[in-house]
DOVODREN-94001 format. One record per residue: residue in three letters; z, x, y of N, C-alpha, C in turn. Coordinates in steps of 0.001 Angstrom, whole numbers, plus 524288, in hexadecimal, padded with zeros to 5 digits. Example, Ala and Ser with C-alpha at 12.3 -4.5 7.8 and 13.67 -1.06 7.14 Angstrom:
ALA81E78833867E9C681E788300C7EE6C81E78833907F31C SER81BA8832327F73681BE4835667FBDC81EBE832648001E 
//
This chain:
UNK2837E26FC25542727EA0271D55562227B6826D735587F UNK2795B26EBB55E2F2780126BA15604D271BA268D255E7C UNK26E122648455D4C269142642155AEB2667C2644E55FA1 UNK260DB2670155F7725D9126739564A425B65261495658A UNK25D1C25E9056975259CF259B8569DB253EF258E256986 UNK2527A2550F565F324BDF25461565CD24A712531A568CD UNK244862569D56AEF240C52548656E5E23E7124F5156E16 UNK23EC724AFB5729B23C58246C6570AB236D7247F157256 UNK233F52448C56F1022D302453056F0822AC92464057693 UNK22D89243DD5790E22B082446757D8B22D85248815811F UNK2317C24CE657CE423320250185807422F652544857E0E UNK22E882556E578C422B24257A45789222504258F457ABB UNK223902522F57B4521E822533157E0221F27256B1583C3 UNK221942548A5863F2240A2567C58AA62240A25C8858AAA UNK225DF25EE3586D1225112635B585D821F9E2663758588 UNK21EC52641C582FE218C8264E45824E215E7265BC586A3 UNK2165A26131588902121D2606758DC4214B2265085914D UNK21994265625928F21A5726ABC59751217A626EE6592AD UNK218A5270DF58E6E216CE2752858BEA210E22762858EC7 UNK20E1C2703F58D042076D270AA58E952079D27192593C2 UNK209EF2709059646208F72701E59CE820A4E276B559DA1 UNK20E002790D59BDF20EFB27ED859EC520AA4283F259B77 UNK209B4281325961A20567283EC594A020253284875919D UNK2007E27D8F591FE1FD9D27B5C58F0D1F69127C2958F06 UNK1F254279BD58DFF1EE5227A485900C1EC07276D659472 UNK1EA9E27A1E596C91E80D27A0E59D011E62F274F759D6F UNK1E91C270885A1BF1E7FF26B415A2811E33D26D4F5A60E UNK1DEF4268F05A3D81DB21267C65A7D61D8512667D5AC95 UNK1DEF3266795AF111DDE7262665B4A01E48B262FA5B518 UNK1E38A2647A5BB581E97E264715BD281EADF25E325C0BC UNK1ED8E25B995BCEE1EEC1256DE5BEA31F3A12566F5C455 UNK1F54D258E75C5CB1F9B425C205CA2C1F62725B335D13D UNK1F6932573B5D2CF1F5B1256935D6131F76325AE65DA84 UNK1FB1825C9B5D80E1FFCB25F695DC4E1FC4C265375DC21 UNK1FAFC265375D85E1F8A526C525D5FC1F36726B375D908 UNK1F08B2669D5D9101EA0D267255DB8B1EB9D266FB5E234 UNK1EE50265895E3551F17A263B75E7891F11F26B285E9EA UNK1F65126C615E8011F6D32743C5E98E1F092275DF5E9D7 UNK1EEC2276065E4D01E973278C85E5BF1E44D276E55E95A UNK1E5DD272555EBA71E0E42712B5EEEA1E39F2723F5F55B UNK1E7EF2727D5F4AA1EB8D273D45F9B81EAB3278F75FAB7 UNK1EA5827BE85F91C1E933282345F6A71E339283E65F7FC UNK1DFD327E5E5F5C61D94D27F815F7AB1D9AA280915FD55 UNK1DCB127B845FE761DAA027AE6605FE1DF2827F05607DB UNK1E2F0282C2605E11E536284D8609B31E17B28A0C609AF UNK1DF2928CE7606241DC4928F62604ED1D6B42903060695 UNK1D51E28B766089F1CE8F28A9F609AC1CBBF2892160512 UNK1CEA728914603451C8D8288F05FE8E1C7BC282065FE12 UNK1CACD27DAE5FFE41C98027A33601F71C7B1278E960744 UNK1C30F27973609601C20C2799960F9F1C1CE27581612D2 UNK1C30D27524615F91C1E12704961A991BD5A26D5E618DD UNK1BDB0267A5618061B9CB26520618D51B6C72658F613C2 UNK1B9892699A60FD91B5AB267DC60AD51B8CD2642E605C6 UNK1B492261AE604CA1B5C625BCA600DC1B87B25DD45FAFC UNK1B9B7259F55FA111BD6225D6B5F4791BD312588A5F0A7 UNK1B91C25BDE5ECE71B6EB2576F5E8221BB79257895E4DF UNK1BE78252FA5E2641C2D3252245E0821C13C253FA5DAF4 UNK1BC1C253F55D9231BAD22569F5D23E1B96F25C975D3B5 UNK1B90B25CAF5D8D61B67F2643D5D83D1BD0F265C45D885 UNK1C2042642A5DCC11C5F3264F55DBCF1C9BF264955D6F7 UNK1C92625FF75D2DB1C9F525E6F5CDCA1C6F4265985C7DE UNK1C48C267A25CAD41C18F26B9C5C9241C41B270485CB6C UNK1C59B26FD65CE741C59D275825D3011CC46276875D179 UNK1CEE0271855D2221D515272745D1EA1D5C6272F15CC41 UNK1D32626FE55C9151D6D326EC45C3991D9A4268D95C3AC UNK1D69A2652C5C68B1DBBB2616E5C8141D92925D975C351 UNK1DCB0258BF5C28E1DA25254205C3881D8BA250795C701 UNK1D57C24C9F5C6D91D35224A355CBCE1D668246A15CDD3 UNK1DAA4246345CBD01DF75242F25CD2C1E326246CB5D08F UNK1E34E24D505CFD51E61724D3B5D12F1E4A92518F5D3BE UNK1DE87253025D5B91DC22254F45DAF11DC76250275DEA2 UNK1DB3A24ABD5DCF01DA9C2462B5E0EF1E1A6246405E531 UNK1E51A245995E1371E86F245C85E37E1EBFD248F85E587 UNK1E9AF24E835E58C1EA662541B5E9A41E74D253A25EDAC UNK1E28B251DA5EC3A1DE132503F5F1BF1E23424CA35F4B0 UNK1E309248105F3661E55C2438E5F6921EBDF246E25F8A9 UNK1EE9A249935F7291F21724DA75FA9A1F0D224EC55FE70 UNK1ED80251A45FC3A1EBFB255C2601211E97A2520960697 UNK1E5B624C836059A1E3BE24A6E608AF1E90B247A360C2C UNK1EDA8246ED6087D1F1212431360BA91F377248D46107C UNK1F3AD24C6E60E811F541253346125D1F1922536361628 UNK1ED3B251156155D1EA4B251A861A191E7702568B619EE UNK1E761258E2615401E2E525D54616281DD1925A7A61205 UNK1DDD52563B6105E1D6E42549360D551D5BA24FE36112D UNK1D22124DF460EF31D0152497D612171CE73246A760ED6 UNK1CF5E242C960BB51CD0B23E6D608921CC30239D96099C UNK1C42F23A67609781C319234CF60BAC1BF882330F6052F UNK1BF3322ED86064E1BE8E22A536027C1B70922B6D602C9 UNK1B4ED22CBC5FE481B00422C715FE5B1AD042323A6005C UNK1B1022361F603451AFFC239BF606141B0E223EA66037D UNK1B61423DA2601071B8C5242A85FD951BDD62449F601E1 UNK1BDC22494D5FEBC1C47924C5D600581C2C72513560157 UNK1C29425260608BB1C2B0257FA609D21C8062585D60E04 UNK1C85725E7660FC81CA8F26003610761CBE325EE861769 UNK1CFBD25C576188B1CE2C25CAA61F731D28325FAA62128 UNK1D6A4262A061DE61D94926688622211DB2526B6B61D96 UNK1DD5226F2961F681DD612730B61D371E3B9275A861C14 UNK1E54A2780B618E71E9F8279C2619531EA9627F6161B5F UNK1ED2B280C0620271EC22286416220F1F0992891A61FAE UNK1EDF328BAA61D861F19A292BF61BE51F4FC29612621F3 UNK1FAAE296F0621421FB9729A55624FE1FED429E9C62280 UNK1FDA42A43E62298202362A5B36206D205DF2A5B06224A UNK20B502A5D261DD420EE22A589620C7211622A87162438 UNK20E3F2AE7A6264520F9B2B08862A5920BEA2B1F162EF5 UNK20A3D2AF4562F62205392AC7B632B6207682A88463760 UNK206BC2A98B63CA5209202A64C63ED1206942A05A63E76 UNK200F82A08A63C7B1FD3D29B6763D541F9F029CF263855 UNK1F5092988E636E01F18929AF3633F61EE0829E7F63525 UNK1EA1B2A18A6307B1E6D22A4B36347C1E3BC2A2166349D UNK1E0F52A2866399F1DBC229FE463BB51D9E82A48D63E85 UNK1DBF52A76563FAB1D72C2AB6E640E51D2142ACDF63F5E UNK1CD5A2AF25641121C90E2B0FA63F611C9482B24E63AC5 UNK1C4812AEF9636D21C2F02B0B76316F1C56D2AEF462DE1 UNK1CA712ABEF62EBD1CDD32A78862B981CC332A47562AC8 UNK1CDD12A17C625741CB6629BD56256F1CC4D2964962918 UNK1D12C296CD62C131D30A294B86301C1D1E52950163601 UNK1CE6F298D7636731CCE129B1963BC01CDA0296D063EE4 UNK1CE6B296E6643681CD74293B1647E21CF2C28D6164642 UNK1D2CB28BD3644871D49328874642B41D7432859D64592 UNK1DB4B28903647BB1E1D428AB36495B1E05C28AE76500C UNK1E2C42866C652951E50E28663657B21EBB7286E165932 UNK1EC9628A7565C241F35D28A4565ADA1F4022878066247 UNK1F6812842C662AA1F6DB281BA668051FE832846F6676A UNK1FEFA2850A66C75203C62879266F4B204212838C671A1 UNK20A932816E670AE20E6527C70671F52123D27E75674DB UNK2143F283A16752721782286136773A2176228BB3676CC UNK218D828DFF67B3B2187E293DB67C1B21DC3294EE67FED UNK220312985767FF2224D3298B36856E2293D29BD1682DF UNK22C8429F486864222F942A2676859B234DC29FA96835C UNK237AF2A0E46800D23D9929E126800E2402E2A30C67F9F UNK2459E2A23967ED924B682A5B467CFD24AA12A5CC675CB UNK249B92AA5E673A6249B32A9BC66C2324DD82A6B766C47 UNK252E02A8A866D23257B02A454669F4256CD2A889665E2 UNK25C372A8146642025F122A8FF6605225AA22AAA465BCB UNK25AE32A6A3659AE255DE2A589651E7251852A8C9653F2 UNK24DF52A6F9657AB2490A2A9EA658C924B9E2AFB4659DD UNK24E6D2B0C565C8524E232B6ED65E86250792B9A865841 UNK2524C2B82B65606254192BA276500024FBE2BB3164E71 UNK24AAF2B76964C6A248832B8B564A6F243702BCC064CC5 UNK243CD2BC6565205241D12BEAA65331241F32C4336553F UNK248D22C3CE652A9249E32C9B0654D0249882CB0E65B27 UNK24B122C75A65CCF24CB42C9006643B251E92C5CA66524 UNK253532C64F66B08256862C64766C5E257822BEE866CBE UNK25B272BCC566BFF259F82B69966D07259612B54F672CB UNK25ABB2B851675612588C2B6CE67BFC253642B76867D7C UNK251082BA6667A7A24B7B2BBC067AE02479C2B8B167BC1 UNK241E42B7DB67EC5240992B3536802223B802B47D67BD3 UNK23A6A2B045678B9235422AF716744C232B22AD406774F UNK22B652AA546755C229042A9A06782A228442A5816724D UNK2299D29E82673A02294A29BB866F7822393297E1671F8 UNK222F72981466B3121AEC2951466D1E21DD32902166688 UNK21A4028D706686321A5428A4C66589212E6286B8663A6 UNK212EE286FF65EDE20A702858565F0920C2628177659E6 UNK2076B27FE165BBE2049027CF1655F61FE9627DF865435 UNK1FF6D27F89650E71F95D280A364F231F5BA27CA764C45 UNK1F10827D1D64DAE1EE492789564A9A1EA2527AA8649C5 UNK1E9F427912646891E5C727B3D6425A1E056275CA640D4 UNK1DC8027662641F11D927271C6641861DC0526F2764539 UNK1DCED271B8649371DEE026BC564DCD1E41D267A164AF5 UNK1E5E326A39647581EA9A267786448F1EED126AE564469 UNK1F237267A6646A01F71926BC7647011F80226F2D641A3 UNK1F9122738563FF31FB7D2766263B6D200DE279CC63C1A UNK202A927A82642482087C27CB0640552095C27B88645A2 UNK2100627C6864675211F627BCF64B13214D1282B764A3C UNK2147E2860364E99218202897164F9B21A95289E0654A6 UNK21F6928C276528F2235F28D09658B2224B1293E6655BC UNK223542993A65ADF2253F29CBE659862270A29EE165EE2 UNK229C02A30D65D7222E952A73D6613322BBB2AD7666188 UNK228FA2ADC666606226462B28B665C92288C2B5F266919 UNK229022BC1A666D022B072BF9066BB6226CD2C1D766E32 UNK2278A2C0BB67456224A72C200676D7226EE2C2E667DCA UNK2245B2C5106808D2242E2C5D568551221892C2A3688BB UNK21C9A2BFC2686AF218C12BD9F68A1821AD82B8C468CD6 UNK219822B73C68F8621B0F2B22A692DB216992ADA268FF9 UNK219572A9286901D217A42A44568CDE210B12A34268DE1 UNK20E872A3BF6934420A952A37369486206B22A8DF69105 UNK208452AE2C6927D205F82B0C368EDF204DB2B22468AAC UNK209C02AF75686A920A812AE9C6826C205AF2AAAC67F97 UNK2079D2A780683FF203712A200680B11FCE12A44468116 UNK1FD852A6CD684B51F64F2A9B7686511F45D2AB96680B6 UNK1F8F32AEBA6801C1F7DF2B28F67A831F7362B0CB67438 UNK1FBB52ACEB6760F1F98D2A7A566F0C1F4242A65267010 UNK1F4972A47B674CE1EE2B2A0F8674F51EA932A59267321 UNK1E9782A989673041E5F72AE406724A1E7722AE0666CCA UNK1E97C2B0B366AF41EADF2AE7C663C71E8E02A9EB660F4 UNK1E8E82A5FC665961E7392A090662D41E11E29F8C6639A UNK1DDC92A355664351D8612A531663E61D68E2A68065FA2 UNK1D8FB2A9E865DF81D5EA2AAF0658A01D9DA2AC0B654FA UNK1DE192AAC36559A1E2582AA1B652F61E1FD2AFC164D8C UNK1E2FA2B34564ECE1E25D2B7A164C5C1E6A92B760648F2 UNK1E6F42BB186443A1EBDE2BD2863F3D1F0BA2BDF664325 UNK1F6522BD7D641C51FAB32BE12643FA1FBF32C45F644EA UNK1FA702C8596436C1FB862CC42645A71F8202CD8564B5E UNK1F3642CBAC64B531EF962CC0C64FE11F3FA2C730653A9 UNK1F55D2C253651971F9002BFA76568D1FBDF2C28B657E0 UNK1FFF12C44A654B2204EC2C6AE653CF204FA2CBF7658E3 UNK1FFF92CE61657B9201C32D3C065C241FE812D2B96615F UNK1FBE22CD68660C31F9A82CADD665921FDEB2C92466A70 UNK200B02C6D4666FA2052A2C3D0668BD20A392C78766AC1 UNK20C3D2CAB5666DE210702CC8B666B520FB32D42A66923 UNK20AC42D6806694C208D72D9DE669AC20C5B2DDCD666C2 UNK20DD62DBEA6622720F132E10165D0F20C162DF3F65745 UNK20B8D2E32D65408207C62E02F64FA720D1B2DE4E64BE5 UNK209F22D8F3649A720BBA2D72F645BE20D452D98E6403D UNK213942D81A63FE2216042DAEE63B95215862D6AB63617 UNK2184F2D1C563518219E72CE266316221B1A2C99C633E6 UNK21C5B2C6B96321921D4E2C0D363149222142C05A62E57 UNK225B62BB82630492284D2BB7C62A8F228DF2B40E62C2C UNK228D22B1EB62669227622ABB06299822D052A9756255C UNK22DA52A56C625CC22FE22A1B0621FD22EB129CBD62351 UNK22C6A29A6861E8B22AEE2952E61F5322F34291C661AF0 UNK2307528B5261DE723139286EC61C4922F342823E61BDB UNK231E327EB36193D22FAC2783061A242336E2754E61DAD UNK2304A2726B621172347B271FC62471231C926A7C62669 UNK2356C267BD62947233772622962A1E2337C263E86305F UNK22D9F261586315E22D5F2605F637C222F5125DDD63B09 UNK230F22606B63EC02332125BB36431E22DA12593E64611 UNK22E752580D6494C22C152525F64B4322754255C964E6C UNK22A23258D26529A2263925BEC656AA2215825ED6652DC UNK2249E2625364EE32209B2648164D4821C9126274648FE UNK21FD525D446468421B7C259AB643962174F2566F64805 UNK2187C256C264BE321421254C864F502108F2582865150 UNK2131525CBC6524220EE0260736529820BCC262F265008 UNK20E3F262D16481E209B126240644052077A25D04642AE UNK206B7259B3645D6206562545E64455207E12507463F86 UNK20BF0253D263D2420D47250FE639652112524D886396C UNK215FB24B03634A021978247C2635EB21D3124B6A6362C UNK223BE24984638712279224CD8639772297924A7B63427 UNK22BAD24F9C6329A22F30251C862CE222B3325204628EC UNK226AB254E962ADE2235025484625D12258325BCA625E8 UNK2259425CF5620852261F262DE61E3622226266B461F40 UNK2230926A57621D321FAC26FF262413222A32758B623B3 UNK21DB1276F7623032216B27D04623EB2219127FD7627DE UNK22574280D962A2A2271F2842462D9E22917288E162E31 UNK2245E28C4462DF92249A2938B62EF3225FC295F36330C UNK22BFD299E7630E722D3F29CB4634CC22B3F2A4466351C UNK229022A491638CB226122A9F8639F5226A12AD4363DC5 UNK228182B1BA63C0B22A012B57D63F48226E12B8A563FAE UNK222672BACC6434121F9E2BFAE64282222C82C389644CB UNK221882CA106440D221052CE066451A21DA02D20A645A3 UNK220DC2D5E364A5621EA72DBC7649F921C942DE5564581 UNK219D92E3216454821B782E73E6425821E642E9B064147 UNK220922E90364507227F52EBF06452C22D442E6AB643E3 UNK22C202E2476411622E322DE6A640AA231582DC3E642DE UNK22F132DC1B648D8231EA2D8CC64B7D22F992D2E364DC2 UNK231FD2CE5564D3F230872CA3264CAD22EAF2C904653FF UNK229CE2C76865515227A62C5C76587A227DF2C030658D0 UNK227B52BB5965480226372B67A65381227FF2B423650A9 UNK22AA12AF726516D22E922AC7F64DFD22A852A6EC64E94 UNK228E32A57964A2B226C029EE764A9F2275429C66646D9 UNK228442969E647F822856292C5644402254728D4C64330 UNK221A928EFD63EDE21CD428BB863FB721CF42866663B9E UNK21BFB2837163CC521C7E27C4E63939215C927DEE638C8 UNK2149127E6C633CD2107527CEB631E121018277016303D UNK20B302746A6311D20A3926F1262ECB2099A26EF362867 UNK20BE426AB36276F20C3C26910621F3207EE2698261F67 UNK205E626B3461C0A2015426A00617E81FCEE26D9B61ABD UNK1FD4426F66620061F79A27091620C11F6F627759620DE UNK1FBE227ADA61EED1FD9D27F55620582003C2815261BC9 UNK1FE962863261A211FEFB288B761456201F528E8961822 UNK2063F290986166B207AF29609615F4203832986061279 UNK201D529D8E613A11FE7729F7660F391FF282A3A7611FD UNK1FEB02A79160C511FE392ADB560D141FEA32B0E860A27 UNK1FDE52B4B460A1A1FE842B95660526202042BDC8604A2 UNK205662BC3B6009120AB82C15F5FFA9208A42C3785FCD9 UNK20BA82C9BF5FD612093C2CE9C5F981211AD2CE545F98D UNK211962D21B5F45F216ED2D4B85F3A5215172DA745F2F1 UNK2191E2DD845F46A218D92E2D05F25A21B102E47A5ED70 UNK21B362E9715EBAC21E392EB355E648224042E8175E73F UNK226DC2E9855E9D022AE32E8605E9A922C212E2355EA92 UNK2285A2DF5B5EB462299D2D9705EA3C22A072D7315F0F3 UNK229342DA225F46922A112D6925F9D12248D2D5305FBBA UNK225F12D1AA5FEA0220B72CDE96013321E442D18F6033C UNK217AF2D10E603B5214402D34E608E2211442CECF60ADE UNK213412CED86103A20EBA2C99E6121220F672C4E0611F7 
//
């Protein structure tokens, strides 16, 4: 019969301490840089951290649960990301923002009455007819000889680049009238079903997107001004009809750090997604 080996003294403590930690009594201060870190990332994607306001490291030490060791060094993160600003004698506010897009959203909203309103300039780099090819006409459900109408933008947001897109639109219009009609969109940049039957003149059915992490090449890290092979995500989006047929194939490089997917799922009884 085999004897159970004895615990040595420091395997027991060991024990102990995970026991206290999963459900022990309530530590006073979350020492987790990483945890004050999420939740102040969370303030500014949210608003509830605003442009330009100062952030007292004891009203935050209060507000999060942190310690002051380890709000200081979630502050100093976030400042090396480039969304705080820490000057010496001055304090730590906020000089850029993290924008929310959902993920079936071709851009953020900035339309009227958003907190983003008028933010968002989208500049057109390319507009012009090609052949789908093969991949595009699949997904788009046409013929691969068929001629798309490919645009290519970057959007900037505060005059700072925030995404690069290249998409495959079905359409009839000629490149000149086409581009007439973005530019009108890029006015008051309205909700995607108001683009959607602007553009396409049928109303908007769904979305269906898939996003990755992906390393930049060179063109498009220069055109988010960042370095090449830094990690981004890159969303692929298909809108539709009401009658689900795909009008729009795009693939957008959001910039690193400054761009949150956000949105709200419902399920039904039976367990499938809404939304």
């Amino acid at each position: 019969m085999a004897h159970p080996v004895p615990l040595r003294k420091d395997d027991d403590e060991g024990r102990r301490a995970y026991r206290t930690a999963r459900g022990g009594r309530a530590r006073p201060a979350d020492t987790s840089s990483r945890r004050i870190y999420e939740l102040l990332r969370a303030s500014i994607r949210d608003g509830s951290i605003g442009a330009g306001e100062q952030l007292d490291e004891q009203r935050l030490v209060r507000a999060y649960n942190g310690s002051r060791n380890s709000v200081r060094r979630a502050l100093q993160a976030l400042a090396e990301e480039g969304l705080l600003d820490r000057t010496r004698r001055v304090g730590t506010s906020l000089s850029r923002t993290i924008v929310p897009v959902a993920p079936t959203d071709v851009g953020p909203r900035v339309y009227e009455g958003t907190l983003h309103e008028g933010r968002l300039a989208v500049e057109t780099l390319e507009c012009t007819r090609v052949i789908a090819g093969r991949e595009v006409a699949r997904r788009l459900q046409i013929e691969p000889t068929a001629e798309v109408m490919r645009i290519e933008q970057v959007g900037n947001y505060d005059s700072e680049p925030l995404y690069v897109r290249t998409g495959y639109l079905v359409t009839d219009l000629e490149a000149p009238a086409f581009l007439a009609l973005l530019d009108r969109c890029h006015v008051d940049y309205p909700p995607l079903p108001v683009v959607f039957e602007r553009v396409f003149g049928r109303p908007y059915g769904a979305s269906i997107y898939s996003v990755e992490a992906v390393a930049l090449e060179e063109r498009i890290a220069a055109l988010l001004h960042v370095q090449p092979e830094v990690p981004t995500l890159l969303r692929e989006l298909t809108t539709a009809d009401v009658d689900g047929r795909p009008f729009e194939l795009s693939f957008t490089y959001f910039r690193s750090g400054r761009v949150a997917l956000s949105g709200i799922g419902t399920f039904t009884e039976t367990g499938h997604r809404m939304g």
